[in-house]
C-alpha positions as CSV (number, residue, x, y, z in Angstrom):
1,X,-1.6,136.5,-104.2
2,X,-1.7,140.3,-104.5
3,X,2.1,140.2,-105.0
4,X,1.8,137.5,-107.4
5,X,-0.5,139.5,-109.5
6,X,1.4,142.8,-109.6
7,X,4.7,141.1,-109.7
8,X,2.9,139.7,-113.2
9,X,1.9,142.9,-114.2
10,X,4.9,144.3,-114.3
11,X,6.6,142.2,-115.8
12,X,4.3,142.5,-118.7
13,X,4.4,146.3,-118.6
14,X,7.9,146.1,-119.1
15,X,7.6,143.6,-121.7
16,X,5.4,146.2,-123.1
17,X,7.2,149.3,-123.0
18,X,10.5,146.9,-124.1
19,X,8.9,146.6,-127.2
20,X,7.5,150.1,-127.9
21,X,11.4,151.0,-127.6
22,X,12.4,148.6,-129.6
23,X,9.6,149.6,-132.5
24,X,10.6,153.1,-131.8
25,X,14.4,152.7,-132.8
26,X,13.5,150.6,-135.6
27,X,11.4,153.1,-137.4
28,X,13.7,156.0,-136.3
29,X,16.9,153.9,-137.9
30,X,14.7,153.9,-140.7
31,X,14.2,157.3,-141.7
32,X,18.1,158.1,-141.0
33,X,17.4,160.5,-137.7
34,X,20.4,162.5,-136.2
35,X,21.6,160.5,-133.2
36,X,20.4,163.5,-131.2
37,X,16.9,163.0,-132.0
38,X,16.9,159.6,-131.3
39,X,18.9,160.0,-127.7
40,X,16.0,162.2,-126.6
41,X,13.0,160.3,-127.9
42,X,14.8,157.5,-125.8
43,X,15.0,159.8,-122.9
44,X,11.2,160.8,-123.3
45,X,10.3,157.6,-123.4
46,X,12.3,156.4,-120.6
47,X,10.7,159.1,-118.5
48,X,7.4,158.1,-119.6
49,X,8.1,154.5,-118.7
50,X,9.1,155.7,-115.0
51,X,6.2,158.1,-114.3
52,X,4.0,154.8,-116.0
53,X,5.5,152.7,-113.3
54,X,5.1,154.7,-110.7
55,X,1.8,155.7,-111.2
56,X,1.0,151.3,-111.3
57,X,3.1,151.1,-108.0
58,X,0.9,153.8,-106.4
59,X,-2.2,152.4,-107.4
60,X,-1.0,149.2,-106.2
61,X,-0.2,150.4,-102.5
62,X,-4.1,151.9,-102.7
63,X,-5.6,148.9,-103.4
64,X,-3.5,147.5,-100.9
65,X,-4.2,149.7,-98.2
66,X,-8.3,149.8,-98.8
67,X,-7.8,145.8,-98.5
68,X,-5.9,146.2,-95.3
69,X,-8.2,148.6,-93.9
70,X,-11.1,146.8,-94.3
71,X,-9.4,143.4,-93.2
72,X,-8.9,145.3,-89.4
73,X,-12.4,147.0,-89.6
74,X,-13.9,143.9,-90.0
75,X,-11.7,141.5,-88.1
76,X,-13.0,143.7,-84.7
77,X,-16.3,143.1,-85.5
Protein backbone atom coordinates (compact mmCIF):
# COMPACT_ATOMS: atom_id res chain seq x y z
CA UNK A 1 0.00 0.00 0.00
CA UNK A 2 2.89 2.30 0.88
CA UNK A 3 4.26 1.73 -2.63
CA UNK A 4 0.97 2.20 -4.10
CA UNK A 5 0.69 5.63 -2.54
CA UNK A 6 4.17 7.00 -3.38
CA UNK A 7 4.18 5.32 -6.69
CA UNK A 8 0.82 7.83 -7.04
CA UNK A 9 2.59 10.59 -5.77
CA UNK A 10 4.98 10.66 -8.09
CA UNK A 11 3.45 10.28 -10.75
CA UNK A 12 1.53 13.38 -9.96
CA UNK A 13 4.62 15.37 -9.01
CA UNK A 14 5.85 14.80 -12.33
CA UNK A 15 2.62 15.60 -13.83
CA UNK A 16 3.17 18.65 -11.88
CA UNK A 17 6.45 19.84 -12.61
CA UNK A 18 5.64 18.55 -16.57
CA UNK A 19 3.39 21.25 -16.62
CA UNK A 20 5.32 24.12 -14.88
CA UNK A 21 7.89 23.41 -17.86
CA UNK A 22 5.58 23.41 -20.15
CA UNK A 23 3.95 26.93 -18.84
CA UNK A 24 7.46 28.10 -18.51
CA UNK A 25 8.41 27.72 -22.29
CA UNK A 26 5.26 29.04 -23.23
CA UNK A 27 5.60 32.39 -21.65
CA UNK A 28 9.41 32.48 -22.36
CA UNK A 29 8.48 31.86 -26.37
CA UNK A 30 6.30 34.61 -25.73
CA UNK A 31 8.42 37.41 -24.93
CA UNK A 32 11.06 36.29 -27.69
CA UNK A 33 14.02 35.16 -25.00
CA UNK A 34 17.58 34.32 -26.43
CA UNK A 35 17.69 30.52 -26.66
CA UNK A 36 20.38 30.80 -23.99
CA UNK A 37 18.07 32.07 -21.44
CA UNK A 38 15.65 29.63 -22.04
CA UNK A 39 18.34 26.52 -22.00
CA UNK A 40 19.24 27.52 -18.43
CA UNK A 41 15.86 28.34 -16.96
CA UNK A 42 15.26 24.64 -18.33
CA UNK A 43 18.41 23.51 -16.59
CA UNK A 44 17.30 25.30 -13.25
CA UNK A 45 14.32 23.91 -13.41
CA UNK A 46 15.45 20.51 -14.12
CA UNK A 47 17.71 20.70 -11.12
CA UNK A 48 14.98 21.80 -9.08
CA UNK A 49 12.79 19.00 -10.22
CA UNK A 50 15.71 16.46 -9.05
CA UNK A 51 16.55 17.93 -5.69
CA UNK A 52 12.31 18.04 -5.35
CA UNK A 53 12.41 14.34 -6.03
CA UNK A 54 14.86 13.50 -3.98
CA UNK A 55 13.97 15.25 -1.10
CA UNK A 56 10.01 13.11 -1.66
CA UNK A 57 12.16 9.79 -2.02
CA UNK A 58 14.04 10.58 1.28
CA UNK A 59 11.07 11.36 3.15
CA UNK A 60 9.59 8.35 1.88
CA UNK A 61 12.36 5.91 3.09
CA UNK A 62 11.77 7.80 6.76
CA UNK A 63 8.33 7.12 6.95
CA UNK A 64 9.18 3.86 5.89
CA UNK A 65 11.78 3.01 8.22
CA UNK A 66 9.83 4.57 11.52
CA UNK A 67 6.98 2.04 10.23
CA UNK A 68 9.36 -0.78 10.10
CA UNK A 69 10.84 0.04 13.30
CA UNK A 70 7.91 0.06 15.18
CA UNK A 71 6.47 -3.15 13.29
CA UNK A 72 9.69 -5.25 15.07
CA UNK A 73 9.49 -3.27 18.40
CA UNK A 74 6.12 -4.29 18.69
CA UNK A 75 5.98 -7.65 17.10
CA UNK A 76 8.50 -8.90 20.27
CA UNK A 77 6.27 -7.67 22.58
Amino acid sequence: MIVLISGTGLFLFLVKGHYMLHNTFYRIKQKHCHWLILKEIFLLSMLQMQSMLLIMIEQLLKNYLQDYAWYLKNMHL
